[in-house]
N, C-alpha and C positions, 0 to 999 in steps of 0.2 A: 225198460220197465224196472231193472232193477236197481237203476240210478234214481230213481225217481221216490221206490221205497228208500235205499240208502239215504237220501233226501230229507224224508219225513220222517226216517226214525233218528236224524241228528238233529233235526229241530225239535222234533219233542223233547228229547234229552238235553237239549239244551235249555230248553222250557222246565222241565223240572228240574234240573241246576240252580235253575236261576230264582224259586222260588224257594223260601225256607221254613216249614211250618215247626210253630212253639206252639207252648202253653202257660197260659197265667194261670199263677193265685196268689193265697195271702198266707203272709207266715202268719206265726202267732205274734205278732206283734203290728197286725193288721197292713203289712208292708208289701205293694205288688213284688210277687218274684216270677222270673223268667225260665223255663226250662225246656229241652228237647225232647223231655217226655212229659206223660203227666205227673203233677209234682204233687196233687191232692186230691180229697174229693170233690173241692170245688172248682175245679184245673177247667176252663174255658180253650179252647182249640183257636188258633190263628196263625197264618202266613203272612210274608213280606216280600216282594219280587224283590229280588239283587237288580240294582241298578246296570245298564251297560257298561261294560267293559272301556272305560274311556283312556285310560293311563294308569301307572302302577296304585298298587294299595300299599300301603306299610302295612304288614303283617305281623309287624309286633302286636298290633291293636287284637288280633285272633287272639293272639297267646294269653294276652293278660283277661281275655273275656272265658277263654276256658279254665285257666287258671282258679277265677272267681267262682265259675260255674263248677268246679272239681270240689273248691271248698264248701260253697253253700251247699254240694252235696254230701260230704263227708262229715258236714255239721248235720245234716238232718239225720244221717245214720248212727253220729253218737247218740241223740237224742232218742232215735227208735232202740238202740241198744240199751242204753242208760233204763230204759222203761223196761226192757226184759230183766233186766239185773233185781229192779225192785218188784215184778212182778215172779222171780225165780226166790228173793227174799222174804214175800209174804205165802209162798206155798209153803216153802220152808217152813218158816215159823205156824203154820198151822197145824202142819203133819207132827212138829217136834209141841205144840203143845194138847194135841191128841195123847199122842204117848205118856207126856209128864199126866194129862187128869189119867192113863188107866193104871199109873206109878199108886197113886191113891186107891186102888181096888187090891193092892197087893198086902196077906195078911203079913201078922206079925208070927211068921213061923218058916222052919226054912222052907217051902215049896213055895211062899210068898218073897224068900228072898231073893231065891233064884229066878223068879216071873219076876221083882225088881232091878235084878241081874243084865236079864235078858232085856228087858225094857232100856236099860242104860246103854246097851249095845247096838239096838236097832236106831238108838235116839243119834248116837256116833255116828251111824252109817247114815241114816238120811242126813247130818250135818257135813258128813266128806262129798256126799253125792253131789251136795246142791253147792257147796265151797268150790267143785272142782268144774262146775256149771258155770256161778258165778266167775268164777277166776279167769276160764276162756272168755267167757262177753268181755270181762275188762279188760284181757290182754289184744281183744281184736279195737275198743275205743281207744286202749292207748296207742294201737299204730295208728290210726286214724287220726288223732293228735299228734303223733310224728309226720302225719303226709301233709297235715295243715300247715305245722311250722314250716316245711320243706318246700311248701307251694309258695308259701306268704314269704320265704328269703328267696326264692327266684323270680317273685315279681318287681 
């Protein structure tokens, strides 16, 4: 009996070995892309059985598909980063021009100048806040950009 399970549960395993489920969509540039997880909203689910085992594979052919697959992911995460930098740019710039119109409510005496004082201080700190925001997204695109180069000189 229990050669019998042992039996059935190395063919199923080997059964789903041998099958590999992806997922399509399209970038933006209307182009099918391939990936092991979902890559969109419009990501379509599908499998491929591996063929039997007949003679060797050359397995440089893996390398340079993960390779590929490493970059086009690294490239879509500059892109999702790249969007946060400008979307970190325009809160910014909204909050710093809040401040500058309540700059104009502040009279010409000094408890107006000190309320324009303090205004130039707060306008400082949201521009280090959101620079030092900014500055982390672009220092994580630009390793992302070094792991590009890095993939693309060992293929």
């Amino acid at each position: 009996m229990r050669v019998v399970i042992a039996l059935l549960l190395s063919v199923a395993a080997a059964q789903a070995a041998a099958e590999t489920k992806f997922y399509q969509c399209k970038d933006k540039w209307g182009q099918p892309v391939f990936s092991e997880r979902p890559c969109g909203a419009d990501a379509t689910a599908g499998s491929v059985e591996a063929p039997q085992a007949s003679g060797s594979v050359d397995s440089s052919d893996f390398g340079a598909v993960t390779a590929s697959n490493s970059i086009r992911d690294d490239e879509r995460e500059i892109e999702r980063l790249e969007e946060d930098v400008e979307r970190l740019e325009r809160v910014r710039d909204a909050k710093l021009k809040k401040l500058e119109q309540r700059t104009h409510q502040a009279s010409n005496n000094l408890a107006g100048a000190q309320y324009h004082e303090s205004l130039a201080t707060e306008m400082q700190a949201v521009t280090a806040q959101y620079q030092s925001k900014i500055d982390g997204v672009n220092g994580k695109i630009q390793r992302l950009h070094d792991q590009i180069e890095k993939a693309g000189e060992t293929r």
